[in-house]
C-alpha positions as CSV (number, residue, x, y, z in Angstrom):
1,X,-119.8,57.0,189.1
2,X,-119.1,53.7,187.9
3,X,-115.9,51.6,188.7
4,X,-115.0,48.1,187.7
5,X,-111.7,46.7,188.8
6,X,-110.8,43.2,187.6
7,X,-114.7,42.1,187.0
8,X,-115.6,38.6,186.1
9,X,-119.0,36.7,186.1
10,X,-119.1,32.7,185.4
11,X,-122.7,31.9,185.6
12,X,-123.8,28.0,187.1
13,X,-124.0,26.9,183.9
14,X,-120.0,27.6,183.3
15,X,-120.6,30.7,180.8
16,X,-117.8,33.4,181.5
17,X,-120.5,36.5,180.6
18,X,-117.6,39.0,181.7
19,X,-114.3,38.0,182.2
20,X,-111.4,40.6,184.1
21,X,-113.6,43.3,182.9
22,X,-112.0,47.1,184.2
23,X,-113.2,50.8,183.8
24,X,-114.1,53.9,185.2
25,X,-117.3,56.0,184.3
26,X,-116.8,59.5,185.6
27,X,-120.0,61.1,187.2
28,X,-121.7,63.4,184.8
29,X,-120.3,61.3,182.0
30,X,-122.0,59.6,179.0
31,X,-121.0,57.1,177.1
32,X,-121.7,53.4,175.0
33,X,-121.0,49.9,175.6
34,X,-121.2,48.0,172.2
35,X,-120.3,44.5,171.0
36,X,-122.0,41.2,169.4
37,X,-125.3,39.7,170.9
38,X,-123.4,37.6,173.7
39,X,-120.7,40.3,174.2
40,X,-121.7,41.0,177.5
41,X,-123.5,44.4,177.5
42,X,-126.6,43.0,179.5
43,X,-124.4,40.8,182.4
44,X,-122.2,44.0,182.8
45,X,-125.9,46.4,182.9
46,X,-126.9,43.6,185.4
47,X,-124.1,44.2,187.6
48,X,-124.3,47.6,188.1
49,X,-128.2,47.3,188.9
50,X,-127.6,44.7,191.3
51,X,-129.5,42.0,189.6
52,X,-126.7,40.0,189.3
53,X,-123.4,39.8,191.4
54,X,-120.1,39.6,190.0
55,X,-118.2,36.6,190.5
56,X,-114.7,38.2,191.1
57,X,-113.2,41.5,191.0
58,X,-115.0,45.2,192.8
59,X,-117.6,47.1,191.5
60,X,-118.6,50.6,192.5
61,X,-121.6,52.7,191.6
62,X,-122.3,55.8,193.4
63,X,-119.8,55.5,196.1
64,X,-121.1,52.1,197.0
65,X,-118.9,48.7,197.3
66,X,-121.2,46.8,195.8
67,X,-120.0,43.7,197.1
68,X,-120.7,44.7,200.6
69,X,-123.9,45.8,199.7
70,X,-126.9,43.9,201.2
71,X,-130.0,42.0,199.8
72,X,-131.9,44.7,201.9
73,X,-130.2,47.6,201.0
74,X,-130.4,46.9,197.1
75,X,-133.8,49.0,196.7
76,X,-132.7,52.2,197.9
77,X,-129.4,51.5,195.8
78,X,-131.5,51.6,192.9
79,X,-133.4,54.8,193.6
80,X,-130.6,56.5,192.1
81,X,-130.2,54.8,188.8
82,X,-132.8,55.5,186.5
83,X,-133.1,52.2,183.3
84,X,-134.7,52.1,180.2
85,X,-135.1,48.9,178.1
86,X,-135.6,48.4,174.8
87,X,-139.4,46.9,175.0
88,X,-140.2,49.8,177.2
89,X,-142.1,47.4,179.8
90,X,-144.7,49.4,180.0
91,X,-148.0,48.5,181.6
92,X,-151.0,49.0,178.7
93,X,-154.0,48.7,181.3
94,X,-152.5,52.3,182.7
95,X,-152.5,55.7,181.5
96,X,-149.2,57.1,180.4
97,X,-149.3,59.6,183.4
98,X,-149.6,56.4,185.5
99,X,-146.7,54.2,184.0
100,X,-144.5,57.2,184.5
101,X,-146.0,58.0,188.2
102,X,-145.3,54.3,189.0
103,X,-141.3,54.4,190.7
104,X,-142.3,57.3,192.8
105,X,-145.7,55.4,194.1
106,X,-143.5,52.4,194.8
107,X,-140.6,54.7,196.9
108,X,-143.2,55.9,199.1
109,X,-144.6,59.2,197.2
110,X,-147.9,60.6,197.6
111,X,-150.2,60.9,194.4
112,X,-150.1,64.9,195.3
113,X,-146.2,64.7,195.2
114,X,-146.3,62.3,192.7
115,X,-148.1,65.0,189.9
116,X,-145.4,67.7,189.5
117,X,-142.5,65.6,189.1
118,X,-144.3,63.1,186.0
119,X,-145.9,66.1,184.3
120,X,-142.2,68.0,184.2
121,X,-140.6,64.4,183.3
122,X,-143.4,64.1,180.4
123,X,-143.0,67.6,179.1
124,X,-138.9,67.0,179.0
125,X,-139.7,63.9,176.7
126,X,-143.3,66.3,174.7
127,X,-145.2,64.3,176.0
128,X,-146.8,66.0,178.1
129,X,-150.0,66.8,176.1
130,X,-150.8,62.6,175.9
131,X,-150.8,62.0,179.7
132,X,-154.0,60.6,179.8
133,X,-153.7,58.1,176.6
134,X,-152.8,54.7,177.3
135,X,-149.6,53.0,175.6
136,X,-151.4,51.3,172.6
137,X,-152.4,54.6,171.8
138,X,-148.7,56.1,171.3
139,X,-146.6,54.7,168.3
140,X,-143.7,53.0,169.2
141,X,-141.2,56.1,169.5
142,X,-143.8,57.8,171.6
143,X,-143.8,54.5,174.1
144,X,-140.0,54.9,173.6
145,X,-140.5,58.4,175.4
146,X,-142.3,57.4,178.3
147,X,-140.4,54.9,179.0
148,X,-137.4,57.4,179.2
149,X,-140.3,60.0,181.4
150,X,-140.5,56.8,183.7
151,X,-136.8,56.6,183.9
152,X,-136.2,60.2,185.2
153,X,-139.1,60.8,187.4
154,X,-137.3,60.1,190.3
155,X,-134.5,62.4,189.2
156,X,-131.8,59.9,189.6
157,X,-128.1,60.2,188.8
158,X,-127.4,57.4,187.0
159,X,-130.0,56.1,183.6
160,X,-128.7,53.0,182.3
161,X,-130.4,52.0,178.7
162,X,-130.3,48.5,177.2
163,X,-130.7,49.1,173.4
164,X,-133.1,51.9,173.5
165,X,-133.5,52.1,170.0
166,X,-133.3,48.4,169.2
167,X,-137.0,48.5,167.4
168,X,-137.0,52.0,166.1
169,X,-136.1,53.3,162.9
170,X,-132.8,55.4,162.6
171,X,-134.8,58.9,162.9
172,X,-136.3,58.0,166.0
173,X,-133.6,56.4,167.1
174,X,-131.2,59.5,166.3
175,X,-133.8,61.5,168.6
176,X,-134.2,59.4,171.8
177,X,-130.3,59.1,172.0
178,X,-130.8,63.2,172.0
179,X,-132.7,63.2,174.9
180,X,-130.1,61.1,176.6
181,X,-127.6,63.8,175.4
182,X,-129.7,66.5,177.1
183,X,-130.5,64.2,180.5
184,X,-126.6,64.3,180.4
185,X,-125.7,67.8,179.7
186,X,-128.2,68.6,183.3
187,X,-125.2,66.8,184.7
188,X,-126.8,63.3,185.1
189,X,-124.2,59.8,184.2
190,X,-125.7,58.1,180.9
191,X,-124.1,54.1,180.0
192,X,-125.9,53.1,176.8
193,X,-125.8,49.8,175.6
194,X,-126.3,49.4,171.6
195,X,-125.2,47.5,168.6
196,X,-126.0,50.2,166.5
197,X,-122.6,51.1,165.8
198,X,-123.3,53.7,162.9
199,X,-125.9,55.4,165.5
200,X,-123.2,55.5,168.1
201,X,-120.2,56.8,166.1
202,X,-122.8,59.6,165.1
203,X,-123.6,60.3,168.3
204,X,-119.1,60.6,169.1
205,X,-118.9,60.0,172.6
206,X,-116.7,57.4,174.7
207,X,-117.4,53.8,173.1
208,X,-116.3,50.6,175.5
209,X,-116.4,47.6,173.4
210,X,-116.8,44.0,174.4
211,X,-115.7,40.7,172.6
212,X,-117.0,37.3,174.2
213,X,-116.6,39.1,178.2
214,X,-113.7,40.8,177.7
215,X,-113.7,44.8,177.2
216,X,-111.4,45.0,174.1
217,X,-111.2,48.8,173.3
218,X,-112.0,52.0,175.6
219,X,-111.6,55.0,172.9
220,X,-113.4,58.4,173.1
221,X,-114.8,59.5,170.1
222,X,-114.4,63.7,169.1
């Protein structure tokens, strides 16, 4: 699903953020990318997203050369990779059923399509019952949630999470990354990016670990 061979990225400024940077995600896998603030976790999560391109070296998502991708091609790239950050980004003047309906509105859905696919993405994340509340009314695990719900709608093969759990406490932390676990077990590629190392050797799945751009260790966890 995911492929880096030989990946660097020197930003204008000089900064190597990755530097000869080389793995393989299979589809249907799951795993973490760890290391120190400045590792590198976000520039490699911006490379696969297409939000930033790599300096050197080939990456492929999906199938897809992402060099020889396009500037217009890039949205319908992304149709199949589902993120989630860590501030959930969500919009407080809409309900939550809104937020979540927003990716399908924007891809061209009808609100009548649009209904069945939030409500089952809500009731996968409980949710379902506070559809027509509005973020500041949901604690912060809650916003968590439909922030996930907004990451699946669109049923996409790929979900990509940049510290998830970064401002919740370890109990809600320990039962977002279970959703992830049970987005992945319905056969859909999860790459997690955390610093929460306790959380992730709990969670014992594969762990790639940067230091300063480079990927330094690759180990499954059983």
């Amino acid at each position: 699903m995911i492929r880096f061979d030989d990946v660097s990225k020197r930003y204008s400024s000089g900064h190597m953020g990755l530097e000869q940077v080389s793995f393989y995600l299979s589809r249907g896998e799951i795993a973490f990318l760890t290391g120190h603030s400045g590792a590198g976790k976000s520039t490699l999560m911006k490379l696969v997203m297409l939000l930033e391109r790599a300096s050197t070296g080939q990456i492929w998502v999906g199938g897809h050369n992402l060099r020889a991708l396009k500037s217009n091609q890039i949205p319908y790239f992304r149709r199949n990779i589902g993120v989630v950050f860590q501030d959930h980004q969500l919009l407080f003047d809409r309900t939550v059923f809104a937020n979540v309906a927003l990716p399908l509105l924007i891809a061209g859905y009808s609100p009548g399509d649009c209904a069945g696919r939030v409500r089952a993405a809500l009731d996968m994340v409980g949710l379902l019952s506070r559809e027509k509340l509005y973020p500041m009314e949901l604690s912060g695990g809650e916003q968590q949630r439909v922030g996930l719900a907004r990451a699946v709608v669109h049923r996409p093969a790929l979900i990509l999470a940049d510290e998830p759990t970064g401002n919740l406490d370890p109990q809600l932390s320990g039962e977002i990354m279970k959703l992830f676990e049970s987005f992945n077990q319905v056969g859909v590629t999860v790459l997690i990016a955390s610093h929460d190392l306790a959380l992730v050797a709990r969670m014992r799945h594969r762990i790639l670990s940067l230091e300063h751009g480079r990927l330094v260790a690759d180990q499954e966890v059983r």
